[in-house]
MDTraj code that builds the backbone (N, CA, C; nanometers):
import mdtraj as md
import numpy as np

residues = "UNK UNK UNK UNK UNK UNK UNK UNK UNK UNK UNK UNK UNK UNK UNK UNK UNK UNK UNK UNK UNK UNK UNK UNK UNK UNK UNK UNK UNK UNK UNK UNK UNK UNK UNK UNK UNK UNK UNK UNK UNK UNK UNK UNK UNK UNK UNK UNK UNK UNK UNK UNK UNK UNK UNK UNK UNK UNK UNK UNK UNK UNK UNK UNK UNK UNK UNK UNK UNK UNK UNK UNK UNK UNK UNK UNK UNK UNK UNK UNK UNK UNK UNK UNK UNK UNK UNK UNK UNK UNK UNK UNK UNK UNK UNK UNK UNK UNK UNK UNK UNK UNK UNK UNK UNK UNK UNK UNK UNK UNK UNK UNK UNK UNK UNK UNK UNK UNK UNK UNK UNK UNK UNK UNK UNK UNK UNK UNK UNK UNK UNK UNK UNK UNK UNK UNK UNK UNK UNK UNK UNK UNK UNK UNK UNK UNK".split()
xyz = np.array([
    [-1.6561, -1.7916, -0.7411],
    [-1.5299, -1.8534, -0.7776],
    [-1.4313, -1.8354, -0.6631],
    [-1.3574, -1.9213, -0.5970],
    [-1.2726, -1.9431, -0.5245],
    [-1.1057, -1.9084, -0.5385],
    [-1.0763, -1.8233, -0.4806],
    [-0.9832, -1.7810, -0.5614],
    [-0.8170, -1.9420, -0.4973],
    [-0.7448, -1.9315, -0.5468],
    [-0.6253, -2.0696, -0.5231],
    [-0.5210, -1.9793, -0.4166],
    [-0.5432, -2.0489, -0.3382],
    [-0.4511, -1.9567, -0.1550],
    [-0.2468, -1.9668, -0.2420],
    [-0.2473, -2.0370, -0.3252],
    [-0.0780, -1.9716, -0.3696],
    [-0.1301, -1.8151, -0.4692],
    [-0.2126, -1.8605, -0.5666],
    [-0.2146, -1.7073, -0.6138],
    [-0.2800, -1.6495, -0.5030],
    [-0.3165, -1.6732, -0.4102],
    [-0.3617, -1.5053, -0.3394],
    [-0.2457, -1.4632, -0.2805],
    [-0.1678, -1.5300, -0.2329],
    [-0.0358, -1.5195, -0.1871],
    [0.0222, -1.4685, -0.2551],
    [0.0597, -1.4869, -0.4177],
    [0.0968, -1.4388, -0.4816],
    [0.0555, -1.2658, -0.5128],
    [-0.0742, -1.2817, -0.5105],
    [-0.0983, -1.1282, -0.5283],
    [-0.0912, -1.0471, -0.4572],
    [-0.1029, -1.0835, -0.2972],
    [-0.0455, -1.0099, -0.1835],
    [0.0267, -0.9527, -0.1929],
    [0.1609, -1.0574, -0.1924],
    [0.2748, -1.0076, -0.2485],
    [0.3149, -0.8952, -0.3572],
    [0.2359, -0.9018, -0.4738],
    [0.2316, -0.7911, -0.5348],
    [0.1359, -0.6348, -0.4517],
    [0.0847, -0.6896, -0.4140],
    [0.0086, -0.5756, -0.3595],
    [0.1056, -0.4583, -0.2828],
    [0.1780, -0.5497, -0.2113],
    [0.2264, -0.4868, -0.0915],
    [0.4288, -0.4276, -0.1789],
    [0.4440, -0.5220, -0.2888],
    [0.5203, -0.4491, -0.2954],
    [0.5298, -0.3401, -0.3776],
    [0.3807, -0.3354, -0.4532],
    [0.4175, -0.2043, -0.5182],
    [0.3120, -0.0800, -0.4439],
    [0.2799, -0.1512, -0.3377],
    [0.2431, -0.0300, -0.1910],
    [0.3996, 0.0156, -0.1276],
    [0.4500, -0.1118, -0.0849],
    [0.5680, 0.0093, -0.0341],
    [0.6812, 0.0358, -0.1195],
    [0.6596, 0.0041, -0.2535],
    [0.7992, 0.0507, -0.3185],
    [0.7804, 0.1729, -0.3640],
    [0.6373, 0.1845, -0.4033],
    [0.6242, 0.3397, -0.4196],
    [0.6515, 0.4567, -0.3622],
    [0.6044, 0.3947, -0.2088],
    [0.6466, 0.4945, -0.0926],
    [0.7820, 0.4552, -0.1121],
    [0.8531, 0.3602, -0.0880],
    [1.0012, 0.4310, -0.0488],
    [1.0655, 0.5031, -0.1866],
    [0.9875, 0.4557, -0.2980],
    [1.0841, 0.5474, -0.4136],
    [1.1091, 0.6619, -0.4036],
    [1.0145, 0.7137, -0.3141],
    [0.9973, 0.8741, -0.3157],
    [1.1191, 0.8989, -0.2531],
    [1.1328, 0.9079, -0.1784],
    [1.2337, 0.9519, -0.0782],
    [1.3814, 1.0036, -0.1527],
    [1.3992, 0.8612, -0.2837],
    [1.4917, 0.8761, -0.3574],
    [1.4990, 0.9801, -0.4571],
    [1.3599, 1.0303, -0.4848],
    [1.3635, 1.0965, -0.5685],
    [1.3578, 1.2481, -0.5187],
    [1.3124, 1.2521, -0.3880],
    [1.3532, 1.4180, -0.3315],
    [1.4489, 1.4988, -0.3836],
    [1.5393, 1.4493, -0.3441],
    [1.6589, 1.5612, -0.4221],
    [1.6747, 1.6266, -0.5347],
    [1.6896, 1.5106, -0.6719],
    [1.6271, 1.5955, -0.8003],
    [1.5166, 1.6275, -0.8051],
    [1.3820, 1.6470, -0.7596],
    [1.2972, 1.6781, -0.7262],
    [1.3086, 1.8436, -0.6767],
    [1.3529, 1.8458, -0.5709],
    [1.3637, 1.9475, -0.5217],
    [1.4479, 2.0672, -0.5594],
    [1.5465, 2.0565, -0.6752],
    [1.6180, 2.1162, -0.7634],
    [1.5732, 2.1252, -0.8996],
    [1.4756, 2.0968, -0.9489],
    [1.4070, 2.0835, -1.0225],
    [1.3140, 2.1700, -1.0372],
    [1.2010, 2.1669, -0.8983],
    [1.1283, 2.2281, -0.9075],
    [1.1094, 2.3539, -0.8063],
    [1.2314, 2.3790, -0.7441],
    [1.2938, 2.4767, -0.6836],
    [1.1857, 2.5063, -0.6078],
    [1.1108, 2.4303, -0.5063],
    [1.0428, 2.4085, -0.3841],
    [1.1146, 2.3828, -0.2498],
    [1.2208, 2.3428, -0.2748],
    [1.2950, 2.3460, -0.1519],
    [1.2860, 2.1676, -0.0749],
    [1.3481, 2.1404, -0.0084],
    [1.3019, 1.9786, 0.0707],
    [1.2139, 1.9886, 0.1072],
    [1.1702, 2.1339, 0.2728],
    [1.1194, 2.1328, 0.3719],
    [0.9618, 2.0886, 0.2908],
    [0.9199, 2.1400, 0.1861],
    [0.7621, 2.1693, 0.1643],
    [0.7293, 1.9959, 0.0466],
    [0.8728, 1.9693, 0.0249],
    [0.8305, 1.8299, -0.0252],
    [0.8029, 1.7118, 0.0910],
    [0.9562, 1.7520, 0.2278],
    [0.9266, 1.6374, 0.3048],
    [0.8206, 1.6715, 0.3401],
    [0.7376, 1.7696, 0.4108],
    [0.6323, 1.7919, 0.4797],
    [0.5097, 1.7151, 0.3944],
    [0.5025, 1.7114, 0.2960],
    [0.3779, 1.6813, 0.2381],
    [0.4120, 1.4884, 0.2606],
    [0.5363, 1.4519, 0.2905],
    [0.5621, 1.2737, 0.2930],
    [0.5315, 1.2698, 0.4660],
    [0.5637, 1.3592, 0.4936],
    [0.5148, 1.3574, 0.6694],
    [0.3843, 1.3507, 0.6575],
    [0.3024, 1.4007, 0.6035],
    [0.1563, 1.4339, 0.6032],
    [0.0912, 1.3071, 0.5372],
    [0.1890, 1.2057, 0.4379],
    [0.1442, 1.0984, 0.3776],
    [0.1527, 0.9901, 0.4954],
    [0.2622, 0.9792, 0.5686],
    [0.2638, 0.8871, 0.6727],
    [0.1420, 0.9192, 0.7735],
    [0.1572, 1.0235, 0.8229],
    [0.0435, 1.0662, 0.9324],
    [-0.0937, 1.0314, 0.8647],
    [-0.1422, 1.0353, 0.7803],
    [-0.2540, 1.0020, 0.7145],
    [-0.2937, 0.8296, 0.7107],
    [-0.1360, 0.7925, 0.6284],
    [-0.1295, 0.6834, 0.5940],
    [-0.1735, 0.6148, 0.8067],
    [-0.1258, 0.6000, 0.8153],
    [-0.1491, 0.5521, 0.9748],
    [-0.2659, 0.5683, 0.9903],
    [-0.3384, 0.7186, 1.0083],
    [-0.4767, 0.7035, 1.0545],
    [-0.5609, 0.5912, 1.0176],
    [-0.5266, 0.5949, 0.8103],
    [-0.6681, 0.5381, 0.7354],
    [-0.6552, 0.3971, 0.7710],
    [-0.5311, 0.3259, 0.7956],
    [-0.5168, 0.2212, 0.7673],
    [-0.6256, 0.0930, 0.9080],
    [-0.5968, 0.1499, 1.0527],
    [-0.7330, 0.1111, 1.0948],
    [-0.8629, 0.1196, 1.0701],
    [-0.9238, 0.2193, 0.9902],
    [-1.0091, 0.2320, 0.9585],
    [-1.0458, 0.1966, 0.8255],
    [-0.9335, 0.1699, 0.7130],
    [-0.9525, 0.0612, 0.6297],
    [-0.9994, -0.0883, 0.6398],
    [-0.9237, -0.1099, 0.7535],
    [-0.9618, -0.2318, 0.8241],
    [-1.0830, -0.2957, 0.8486],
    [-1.1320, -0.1455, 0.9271],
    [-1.2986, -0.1864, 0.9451],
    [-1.3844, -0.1577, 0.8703],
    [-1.3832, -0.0550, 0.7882],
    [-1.4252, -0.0873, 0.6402],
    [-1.4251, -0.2592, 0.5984],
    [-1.3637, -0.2504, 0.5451],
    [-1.3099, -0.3810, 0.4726],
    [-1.4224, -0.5159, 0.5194],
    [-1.4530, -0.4614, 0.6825],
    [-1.5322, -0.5910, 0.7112],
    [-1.6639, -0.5398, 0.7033],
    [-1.6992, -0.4862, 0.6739],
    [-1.8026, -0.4336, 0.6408],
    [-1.8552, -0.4293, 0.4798],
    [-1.7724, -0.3576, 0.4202],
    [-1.8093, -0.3532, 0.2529],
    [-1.6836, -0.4175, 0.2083],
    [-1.6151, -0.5285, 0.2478],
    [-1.4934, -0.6070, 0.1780],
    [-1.4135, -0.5358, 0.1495],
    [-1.3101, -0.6775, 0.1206],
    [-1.1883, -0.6082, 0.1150],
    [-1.1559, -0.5320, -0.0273],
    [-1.2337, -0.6291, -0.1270],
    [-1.1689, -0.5739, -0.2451],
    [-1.2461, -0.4207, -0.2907],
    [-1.3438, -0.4199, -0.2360],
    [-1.4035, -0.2905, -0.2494],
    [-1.3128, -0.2025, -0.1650],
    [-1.2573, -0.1907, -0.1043],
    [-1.1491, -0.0769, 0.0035],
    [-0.9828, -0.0767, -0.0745],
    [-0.9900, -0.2245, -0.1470],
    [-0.8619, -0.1796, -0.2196],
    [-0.8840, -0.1505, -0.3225],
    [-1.0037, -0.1122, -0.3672],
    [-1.0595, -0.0480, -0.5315],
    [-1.0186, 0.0815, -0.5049],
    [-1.0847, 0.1359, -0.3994],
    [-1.0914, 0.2756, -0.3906],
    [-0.9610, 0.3401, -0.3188],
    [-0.9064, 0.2491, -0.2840],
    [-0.7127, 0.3116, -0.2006],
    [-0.6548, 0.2703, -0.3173],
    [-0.6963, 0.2488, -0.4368],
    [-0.5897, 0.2417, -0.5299],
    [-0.6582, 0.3592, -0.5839],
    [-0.7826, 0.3793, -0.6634],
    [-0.8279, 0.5253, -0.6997],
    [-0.7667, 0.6332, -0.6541],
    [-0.7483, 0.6025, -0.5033],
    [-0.7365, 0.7190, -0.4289],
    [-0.5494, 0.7683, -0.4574],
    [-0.4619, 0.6307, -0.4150],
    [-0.3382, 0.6562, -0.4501],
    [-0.3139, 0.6583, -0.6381],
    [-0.4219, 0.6251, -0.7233],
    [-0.3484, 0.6421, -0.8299],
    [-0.4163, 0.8761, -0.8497],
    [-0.4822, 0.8825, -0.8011],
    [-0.4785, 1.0404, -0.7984],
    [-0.4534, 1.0784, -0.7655],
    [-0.3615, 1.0785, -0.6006],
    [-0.2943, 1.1282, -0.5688],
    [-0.1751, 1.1727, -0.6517],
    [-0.1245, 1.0460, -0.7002],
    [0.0095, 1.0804, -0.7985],
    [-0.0397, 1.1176, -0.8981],
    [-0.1241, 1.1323, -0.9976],
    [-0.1969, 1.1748, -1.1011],
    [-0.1881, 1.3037, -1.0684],
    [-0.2258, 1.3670, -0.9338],
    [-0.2628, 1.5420, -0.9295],
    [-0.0809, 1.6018, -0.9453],
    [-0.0176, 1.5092, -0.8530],
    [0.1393, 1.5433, -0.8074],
    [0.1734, 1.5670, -0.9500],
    [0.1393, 1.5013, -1.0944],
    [0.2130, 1.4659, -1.1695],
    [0.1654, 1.6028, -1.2814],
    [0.0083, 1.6200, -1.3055],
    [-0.0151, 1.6728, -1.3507],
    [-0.0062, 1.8167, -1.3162],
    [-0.0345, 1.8228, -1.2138],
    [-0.0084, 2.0111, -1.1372],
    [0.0870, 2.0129, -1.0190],
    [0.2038, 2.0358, -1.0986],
    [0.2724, 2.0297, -1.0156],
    [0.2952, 2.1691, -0.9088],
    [0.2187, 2.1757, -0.7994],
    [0.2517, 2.3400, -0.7095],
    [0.2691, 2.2592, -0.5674],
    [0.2949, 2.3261, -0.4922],
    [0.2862, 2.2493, -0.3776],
    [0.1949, 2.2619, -0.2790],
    [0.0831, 2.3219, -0.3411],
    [-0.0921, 2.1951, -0.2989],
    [-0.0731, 2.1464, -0.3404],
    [-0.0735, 2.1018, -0.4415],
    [-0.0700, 1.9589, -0.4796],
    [-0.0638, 1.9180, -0.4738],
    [0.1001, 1.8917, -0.4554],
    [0.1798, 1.7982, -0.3620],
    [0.1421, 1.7474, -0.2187],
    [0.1347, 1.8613, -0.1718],
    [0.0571, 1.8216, -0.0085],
    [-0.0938, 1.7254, -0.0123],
    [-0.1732, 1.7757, -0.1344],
    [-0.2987, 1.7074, -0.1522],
    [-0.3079, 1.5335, -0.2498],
    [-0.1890, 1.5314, -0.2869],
    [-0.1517, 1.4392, -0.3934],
    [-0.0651, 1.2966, -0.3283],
    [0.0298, 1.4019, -0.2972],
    [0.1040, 1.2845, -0.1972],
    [0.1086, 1.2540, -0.0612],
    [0.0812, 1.3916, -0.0470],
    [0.0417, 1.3341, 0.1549],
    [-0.1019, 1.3260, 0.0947],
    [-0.2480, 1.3596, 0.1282],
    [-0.3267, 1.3320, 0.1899],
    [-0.4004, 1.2124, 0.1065],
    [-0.4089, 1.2120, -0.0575],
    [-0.4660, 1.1297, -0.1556],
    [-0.4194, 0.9809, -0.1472],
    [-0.2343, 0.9827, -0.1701],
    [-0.1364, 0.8660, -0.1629],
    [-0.1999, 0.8098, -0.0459],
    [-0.1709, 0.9204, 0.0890],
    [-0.2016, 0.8525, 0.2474],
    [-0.2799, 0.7682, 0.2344],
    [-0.4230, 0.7969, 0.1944],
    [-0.5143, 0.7663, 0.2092],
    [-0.5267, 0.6020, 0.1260],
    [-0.4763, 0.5993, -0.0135],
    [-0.4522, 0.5055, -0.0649],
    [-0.3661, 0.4004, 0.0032],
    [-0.2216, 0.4286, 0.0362],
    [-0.1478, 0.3512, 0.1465],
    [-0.2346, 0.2298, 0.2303],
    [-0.2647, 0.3579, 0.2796],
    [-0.3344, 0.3200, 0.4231],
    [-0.4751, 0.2004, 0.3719],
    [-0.5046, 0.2300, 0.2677],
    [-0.6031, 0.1090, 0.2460],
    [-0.5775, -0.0066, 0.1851],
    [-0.4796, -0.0016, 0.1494],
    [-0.4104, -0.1231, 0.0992],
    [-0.2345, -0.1626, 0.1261],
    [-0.2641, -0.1627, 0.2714],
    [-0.1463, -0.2005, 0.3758],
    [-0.1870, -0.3643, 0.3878],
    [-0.0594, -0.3967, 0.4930],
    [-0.0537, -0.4928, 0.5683],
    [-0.2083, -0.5700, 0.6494],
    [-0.2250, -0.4911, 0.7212],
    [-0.3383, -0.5460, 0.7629],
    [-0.4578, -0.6042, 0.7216],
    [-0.4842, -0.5369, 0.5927],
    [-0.5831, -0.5307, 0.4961],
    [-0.5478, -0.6956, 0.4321],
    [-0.4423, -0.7074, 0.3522],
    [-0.3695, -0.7631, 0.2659],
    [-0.3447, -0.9344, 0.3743],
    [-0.3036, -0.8948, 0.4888],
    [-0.2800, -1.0398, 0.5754],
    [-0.3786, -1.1266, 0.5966],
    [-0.4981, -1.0103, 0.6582],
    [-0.6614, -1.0550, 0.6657],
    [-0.6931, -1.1217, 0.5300],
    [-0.6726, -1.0527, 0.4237],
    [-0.7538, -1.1495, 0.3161],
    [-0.6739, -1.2740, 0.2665],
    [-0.5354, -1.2483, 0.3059],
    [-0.4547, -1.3491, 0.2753],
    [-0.5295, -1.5059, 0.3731],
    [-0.5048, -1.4375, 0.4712],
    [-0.5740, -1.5637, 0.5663],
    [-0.6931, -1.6156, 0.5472],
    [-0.8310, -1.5362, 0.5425],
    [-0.9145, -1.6038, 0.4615],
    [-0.9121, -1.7384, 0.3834],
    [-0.8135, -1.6738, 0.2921],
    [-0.8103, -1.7897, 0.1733],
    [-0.6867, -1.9314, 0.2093],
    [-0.6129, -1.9302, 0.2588],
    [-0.4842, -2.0001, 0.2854],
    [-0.5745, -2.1260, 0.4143],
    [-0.5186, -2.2119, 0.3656],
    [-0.6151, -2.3088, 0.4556],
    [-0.5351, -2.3320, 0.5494],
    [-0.6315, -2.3677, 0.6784],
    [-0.5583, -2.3618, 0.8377],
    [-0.4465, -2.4710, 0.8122],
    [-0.3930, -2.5317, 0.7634],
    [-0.2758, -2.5937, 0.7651],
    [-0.1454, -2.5755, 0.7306],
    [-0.1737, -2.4529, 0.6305],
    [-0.0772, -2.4168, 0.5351],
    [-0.0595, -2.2383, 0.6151],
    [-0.0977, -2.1882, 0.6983],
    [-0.1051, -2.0842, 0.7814],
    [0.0621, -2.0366, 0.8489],
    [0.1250, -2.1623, 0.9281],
    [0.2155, -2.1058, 0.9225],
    [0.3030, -2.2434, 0.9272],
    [0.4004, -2.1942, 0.9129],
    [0.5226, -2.2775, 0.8737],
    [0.6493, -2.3181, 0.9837],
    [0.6258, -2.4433, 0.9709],
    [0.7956, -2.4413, 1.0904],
    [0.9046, -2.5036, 1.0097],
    [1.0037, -2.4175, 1.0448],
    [1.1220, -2.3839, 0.9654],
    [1.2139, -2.5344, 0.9610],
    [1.1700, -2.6080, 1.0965],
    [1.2983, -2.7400, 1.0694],
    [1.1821, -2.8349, 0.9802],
    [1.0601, -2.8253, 0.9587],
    [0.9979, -2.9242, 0.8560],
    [1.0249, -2.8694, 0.6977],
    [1.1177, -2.9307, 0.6398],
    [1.1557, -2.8885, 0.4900],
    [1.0197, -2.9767, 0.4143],
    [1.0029, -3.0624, 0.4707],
    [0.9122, -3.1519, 0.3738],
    [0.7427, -3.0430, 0.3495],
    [0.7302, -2.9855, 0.4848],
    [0.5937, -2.8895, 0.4636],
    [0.6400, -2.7851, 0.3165],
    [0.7257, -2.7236, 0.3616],
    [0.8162, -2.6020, 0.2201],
    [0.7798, -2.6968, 0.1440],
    [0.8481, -2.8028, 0.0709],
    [0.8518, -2.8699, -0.0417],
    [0.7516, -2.8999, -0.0925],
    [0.6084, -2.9531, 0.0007],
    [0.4521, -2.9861, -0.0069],
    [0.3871, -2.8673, -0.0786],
    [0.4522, -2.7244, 0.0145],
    [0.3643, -2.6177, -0.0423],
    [0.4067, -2.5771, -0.1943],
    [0.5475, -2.5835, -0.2078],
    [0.6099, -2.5575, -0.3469],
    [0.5112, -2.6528, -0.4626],
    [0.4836, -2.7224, -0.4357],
    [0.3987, -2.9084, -0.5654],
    [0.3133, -2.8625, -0.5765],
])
top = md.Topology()
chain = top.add_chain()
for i, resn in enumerate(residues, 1):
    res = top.add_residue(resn, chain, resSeq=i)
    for name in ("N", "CA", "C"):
        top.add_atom(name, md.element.get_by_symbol(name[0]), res)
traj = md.Trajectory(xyz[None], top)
């Protein structure tokens, strides 16, 4: 079955924004967080340092995954991976946990269902005409909207 290049677009789109809204929620939530569970910033940011640094590594190597055993098989398992990460954060809360939950588990999830991952399969499906767009043709916008 063929999937329709507006819904894949569409789901991209979802993909990616509840990849990075998650990550940036965090950030917001440090503070009560950290008064809360009277860990301090340093050992919460460190474990979001450790999610980026991760997140970066996996995400080339998601990549090449991906062409190898597909894409949707690499975003099966970076969602497994990021939904346990927050699963461990949530359920035990110590700070392994945290370090193992949100930096290295999340990272790892991130990183497999980023941009790169998500553009590649986007393109796949989106037919070479509809690829990219020039901004003074309104009539192409309007074609793709029908």
């Amino acid at each position: 079955m063929q999937l329709n290049w507006k819904a894949a677009i569409a789901l991209a789109a979802l993909i990616l924004a509840i990849n990075t809204g998650a990550r940036q929620a965090l950030g917001f939530l440090l503070p009560p967080m950290a008064t809360t569970l009277e860990w301090g910033m340093g050992s919460l940011s460190l474990a979001l340092a450790v999610q980026n640094l991760v997140f970066g590594l996996t995400a080339p190597l998601a990549s090449r995954l991906s062409d190898r055993f597909g894409t949707l098989s690499v975003f099966l398992v970076g969602s497994l991976c990021y939904t346990a990460g927050m699963g461990m954060t949530a359920l035990w809360p110590t700070t392994l946990s945290w370090m193992l939950g949100a930096g290295v588990l999340a990272g790892i999830g991130i990183g497999a269902t980023t941009f790169p991952l998500v553009l590649a399969a986007v393109s796949r499906v989106v037919p070479p005409a509809h690829r990219g767009w020039d901004s003074a043709s309104p009539r192409r916008v309007a074609r793709w909207v029908s």
